[in-house]
N, C-alpha and C positions, 0 to 999 in steps of 0.2 A: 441482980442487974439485968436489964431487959438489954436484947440485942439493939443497933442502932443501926441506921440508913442513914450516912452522909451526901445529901445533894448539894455542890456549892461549899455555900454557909450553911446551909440547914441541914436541921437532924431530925429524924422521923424516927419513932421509936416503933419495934414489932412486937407484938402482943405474942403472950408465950402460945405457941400455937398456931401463929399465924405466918401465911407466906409473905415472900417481901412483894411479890405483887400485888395482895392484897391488902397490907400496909402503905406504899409508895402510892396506890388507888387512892386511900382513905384520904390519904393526905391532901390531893387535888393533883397530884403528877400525871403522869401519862407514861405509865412501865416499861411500854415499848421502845421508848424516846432513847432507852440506856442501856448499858452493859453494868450489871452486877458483879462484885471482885468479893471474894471474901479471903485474907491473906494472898492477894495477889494471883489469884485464881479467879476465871468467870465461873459464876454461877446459876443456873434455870431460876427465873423470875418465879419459878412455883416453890421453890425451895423454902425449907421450913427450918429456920436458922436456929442452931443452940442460943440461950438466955445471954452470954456474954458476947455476942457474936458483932464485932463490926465490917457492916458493908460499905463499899464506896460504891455509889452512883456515878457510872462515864458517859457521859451523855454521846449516842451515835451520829456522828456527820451522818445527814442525809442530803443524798444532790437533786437534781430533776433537772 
């Protein structure tokens, strides 16, 4: 079972071996846009996630 990236409703899958920012990239996101959780913990966008691995996507308020 390959890890997964919950954005929303959508799910991106991460290739064994790959980071979740270079999955959330592939998909067309914008990695920076969010905060990564794995079990309730943030995690670095470089982060190379175990095969059963779910992430949630929290998209960051930005102001200006």
């Amino acid at each position: 079972c390959m890890a997964t990236v919950t954005i929303g409703s959508g799910r991106i899958e991460v290739g064994v071996g790959e980071t979740i920012q270079s999955a959330v990239s592939r998909a067309g996101q914008h990695p920076d846009a969010f905060i990564f959780m794995i079990s309730g913990r943030p995690v670095p966008m470089d982060t190379v996630p175990t095969e059963d691995a779910e992430i949630r996507a929290v998209r960051v308020a930005s102001g200006g």
